[in-house]
C-alpha positions as CSV (number, residue, x, y, z in Angstrom):
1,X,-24.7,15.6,-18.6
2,X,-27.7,13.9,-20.4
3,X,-27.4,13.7,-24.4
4,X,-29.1,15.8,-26.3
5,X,-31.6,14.3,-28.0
6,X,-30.9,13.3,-32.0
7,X,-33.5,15.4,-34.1
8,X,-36.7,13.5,-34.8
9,X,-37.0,11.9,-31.4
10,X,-39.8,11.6,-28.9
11,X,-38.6,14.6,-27.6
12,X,-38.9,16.9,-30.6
13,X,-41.0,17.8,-33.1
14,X,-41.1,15.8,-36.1
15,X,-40.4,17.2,-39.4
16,X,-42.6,16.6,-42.6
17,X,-42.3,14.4,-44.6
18,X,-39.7,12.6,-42.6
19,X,-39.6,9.1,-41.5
20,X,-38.9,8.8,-38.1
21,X,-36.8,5.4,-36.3
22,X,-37.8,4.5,-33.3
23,X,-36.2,1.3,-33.1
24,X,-32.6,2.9,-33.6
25,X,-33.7,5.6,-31.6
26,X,-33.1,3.6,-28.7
27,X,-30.8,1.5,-29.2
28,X,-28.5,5.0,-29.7
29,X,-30.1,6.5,-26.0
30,X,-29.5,2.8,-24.4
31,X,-25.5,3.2,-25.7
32,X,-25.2,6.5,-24.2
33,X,-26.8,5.6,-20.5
34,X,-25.0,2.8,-20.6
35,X,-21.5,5.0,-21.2
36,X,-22.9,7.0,-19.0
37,X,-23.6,4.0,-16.4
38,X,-19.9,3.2,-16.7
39,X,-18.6,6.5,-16.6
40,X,-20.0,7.6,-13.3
41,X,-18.6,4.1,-10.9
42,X,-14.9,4.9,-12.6
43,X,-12.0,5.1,-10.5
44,X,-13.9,4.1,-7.1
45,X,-12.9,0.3,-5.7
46,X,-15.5,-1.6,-3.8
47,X,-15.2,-3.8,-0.6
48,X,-14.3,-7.7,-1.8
49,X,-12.8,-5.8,-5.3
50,X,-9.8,-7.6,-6.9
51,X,-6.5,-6.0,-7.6
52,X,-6.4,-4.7,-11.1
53,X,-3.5,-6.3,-13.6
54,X,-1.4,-5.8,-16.7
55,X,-2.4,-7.2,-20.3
56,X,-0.5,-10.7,-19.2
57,X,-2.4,-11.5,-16.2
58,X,0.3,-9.9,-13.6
59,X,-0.4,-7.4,-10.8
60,X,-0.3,-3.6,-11.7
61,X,1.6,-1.5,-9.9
62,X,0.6,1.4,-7.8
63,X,1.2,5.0,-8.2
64,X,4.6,6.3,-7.0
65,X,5.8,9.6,-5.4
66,X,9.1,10.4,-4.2
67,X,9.5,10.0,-0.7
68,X,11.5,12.5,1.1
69,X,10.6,11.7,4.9
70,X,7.9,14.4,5.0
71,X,4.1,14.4,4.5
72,X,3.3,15.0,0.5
73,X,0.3,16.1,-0.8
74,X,-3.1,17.7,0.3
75,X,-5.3,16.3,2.3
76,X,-9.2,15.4,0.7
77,X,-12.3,17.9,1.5
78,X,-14.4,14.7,2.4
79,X,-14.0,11.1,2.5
80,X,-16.2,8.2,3.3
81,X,-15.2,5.2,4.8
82,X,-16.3,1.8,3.7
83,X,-16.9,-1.6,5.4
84,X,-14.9,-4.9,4.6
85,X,-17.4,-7.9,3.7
86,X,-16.3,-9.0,7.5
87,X,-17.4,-5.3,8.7
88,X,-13.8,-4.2,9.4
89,X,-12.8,-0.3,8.4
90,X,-11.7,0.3,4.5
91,X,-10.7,3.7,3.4
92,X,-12.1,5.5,1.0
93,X,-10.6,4.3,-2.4
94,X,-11.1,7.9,-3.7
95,X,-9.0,9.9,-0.9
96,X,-7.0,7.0,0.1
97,X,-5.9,4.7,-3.1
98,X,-2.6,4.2,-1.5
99,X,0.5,5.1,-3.2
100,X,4.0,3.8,-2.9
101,X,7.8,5.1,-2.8
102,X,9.4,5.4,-6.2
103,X,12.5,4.7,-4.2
104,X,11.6,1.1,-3.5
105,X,11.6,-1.6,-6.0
106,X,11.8,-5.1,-6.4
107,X,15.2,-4.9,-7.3
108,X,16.4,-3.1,-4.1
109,X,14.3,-4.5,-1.5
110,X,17.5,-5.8,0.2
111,X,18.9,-2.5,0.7
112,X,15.4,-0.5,1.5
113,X,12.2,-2.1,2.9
114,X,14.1,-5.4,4.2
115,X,17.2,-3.7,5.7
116,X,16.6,-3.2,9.7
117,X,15.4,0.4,10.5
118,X,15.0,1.3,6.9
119,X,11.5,2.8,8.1
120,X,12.7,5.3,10.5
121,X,14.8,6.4,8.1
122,X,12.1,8.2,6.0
123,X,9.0,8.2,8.5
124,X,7.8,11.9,8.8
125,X,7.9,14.1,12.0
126,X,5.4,13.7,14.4
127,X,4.5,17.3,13.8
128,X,3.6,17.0,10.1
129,X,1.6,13.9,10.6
130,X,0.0,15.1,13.4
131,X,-1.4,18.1,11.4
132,X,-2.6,15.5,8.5
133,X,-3.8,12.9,11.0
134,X,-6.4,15.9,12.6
135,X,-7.2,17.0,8.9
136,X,-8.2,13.7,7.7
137,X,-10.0,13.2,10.6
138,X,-12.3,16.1,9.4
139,X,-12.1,14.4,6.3
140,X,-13.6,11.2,7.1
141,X,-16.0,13.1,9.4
142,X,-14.3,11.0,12.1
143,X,-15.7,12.4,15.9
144,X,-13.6,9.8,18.6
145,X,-10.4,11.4,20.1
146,X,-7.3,11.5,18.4
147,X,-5.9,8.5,20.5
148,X,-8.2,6.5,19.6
149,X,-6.4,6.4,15.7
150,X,-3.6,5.9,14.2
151,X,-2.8,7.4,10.8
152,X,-2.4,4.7,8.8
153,X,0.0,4.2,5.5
154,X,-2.7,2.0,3.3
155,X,0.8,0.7,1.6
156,X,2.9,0.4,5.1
157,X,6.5,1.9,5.1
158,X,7.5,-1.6,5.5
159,X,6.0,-3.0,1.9
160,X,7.5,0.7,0.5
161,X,4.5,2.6,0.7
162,X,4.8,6.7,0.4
163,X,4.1,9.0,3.2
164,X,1.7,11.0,0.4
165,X,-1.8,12.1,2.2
166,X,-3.1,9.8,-0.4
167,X,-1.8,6.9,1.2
168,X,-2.7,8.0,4.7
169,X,-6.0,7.1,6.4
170,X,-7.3,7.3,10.4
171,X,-7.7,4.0,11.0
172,X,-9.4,3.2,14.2
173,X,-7.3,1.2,17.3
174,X,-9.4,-2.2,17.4
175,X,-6.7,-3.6,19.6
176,X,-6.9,-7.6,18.7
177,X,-4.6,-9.3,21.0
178,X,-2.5,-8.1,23.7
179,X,0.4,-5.8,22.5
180,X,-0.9,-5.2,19.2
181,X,-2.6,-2.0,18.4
182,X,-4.3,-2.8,15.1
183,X,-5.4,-5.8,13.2
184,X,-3.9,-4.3,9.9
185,X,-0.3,-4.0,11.6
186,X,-0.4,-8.0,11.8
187,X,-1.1,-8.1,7.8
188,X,1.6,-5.9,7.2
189,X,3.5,-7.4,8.9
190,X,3.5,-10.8,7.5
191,X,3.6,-9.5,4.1
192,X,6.6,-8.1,4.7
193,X,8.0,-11.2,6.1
194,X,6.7,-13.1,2.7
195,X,8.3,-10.2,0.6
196,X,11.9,-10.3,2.1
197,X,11.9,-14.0,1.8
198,X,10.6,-13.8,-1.3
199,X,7.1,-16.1,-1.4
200,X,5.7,-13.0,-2.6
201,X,6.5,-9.9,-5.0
202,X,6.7,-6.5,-3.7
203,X,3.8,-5.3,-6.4
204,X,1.6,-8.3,-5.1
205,X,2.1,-7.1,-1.8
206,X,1.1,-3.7,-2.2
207,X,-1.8,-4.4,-4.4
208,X,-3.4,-6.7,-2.7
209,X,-3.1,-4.7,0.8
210,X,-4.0,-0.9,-1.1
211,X,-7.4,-3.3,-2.5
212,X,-8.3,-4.5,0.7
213,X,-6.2,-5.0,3.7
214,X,-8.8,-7.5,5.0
215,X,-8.2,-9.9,2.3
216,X,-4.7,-9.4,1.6
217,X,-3.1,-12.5,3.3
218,X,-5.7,-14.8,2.0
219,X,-5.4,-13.7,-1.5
220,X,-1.5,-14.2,-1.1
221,X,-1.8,-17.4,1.1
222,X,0.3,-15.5,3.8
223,X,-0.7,-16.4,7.6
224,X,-1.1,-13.5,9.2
């Protein structure tokens, strides 16, 4: 909402006998577009951004939700999907920030995310994903066939991401190299490599991937 003008501006009368100010007249309307500049470009990440950090320079962690091995959340009204600086498929940082299990930490990494078959253990059912999958379809005003996606976990199971809707994305099959489905899956994956053996920190990990997935593994040094 514009500010209301301060009495004795340009855009009301002046009073008698009253000296008006011009010059801190706008310097006060310059402060308050420039709040209002700032205020409206809060909260939404752009392509090539940097992963935000604590006072002392470390990564910030992501949000967390429980993970129960069922779809959370709701699913967006509409979305709008952005383009890395090398053209490939973003999400949209408002519906899909990406959001973590509060399960998994750094501390039990050996026991959750690194431990062989941990992610079948809470993957949800193909019927609540596939209900979710159609509805952010709609959401990202997506029109190919089903197949041609796959709902995505921004934060993969594998770096202890959540199975809330705002983690979930349809990410369109680009198919890179024989056997592989997606060009993400081979970032995750080598993250996850880099994270068990510990080269990199689980929060890194998940930052870098939920800011862009494009950019992750050069931004960590990981070959992907």
């Amino acid at each position: 909402m514009t500010p209301r003008p301060p009495a004795g501006s340009a855009d009301t009368p002046a009073r008698t006998g009253k000296h008006r100010r011009p010059a801190r007249r706008r310097c006060r309307l310059a402060v308050a577009l420039a709040i209002l500049l700032a205020a409206s470009g809060c909260g939404r990440a752009t392509a090539g951004a940097t992963p935000a950090t604590t006072a002392n320079g470390s990564p910030a962690a992501v949000a967390t939700t429980p993970i129960t091995g069922h779809v959370t959340g709701a699913a967006p009204s509409s979305c709008h999907e952005r383009a890395a600086v090398d053209g490939r498929p973003l999400p949209d940082p408002t519906c899909t920030p990406g959001v973590a299990s509060a399960a998994v930490t750094q501390a039990n990494i050996a026991q959750t995310i690194c431990r062989p078959g941990y992610t079948a253990t809470i993957r949800p059912p193909v019927r609540e994903s596939g209900q979710l999958k159609r509805k952010l379809m709609a959401a990202y005003h997506e029109p190919g066939a089903l197949g041609d996606y796959e709902l995505d976990h921004l934060i993969s199971l594998e770096l202890g991401g959540s199975n809330d809707a705002a983690n979930l994305w349809p990410e369109r099959n680009d198919h890179p190299r024989a056997g592989v489905i997606n060009s993400k899956d081979l970032v995750e994956n080598a993250l996850h490599t880099d994270v068990c053996s510990g080269r990199v920190t689980l929060v890194q990990a998940q930052q870098a991937i939920a800011t862009d997935w494009t950019t992750a593994s050069a931004r960590l040094g990981v070959a992907a």
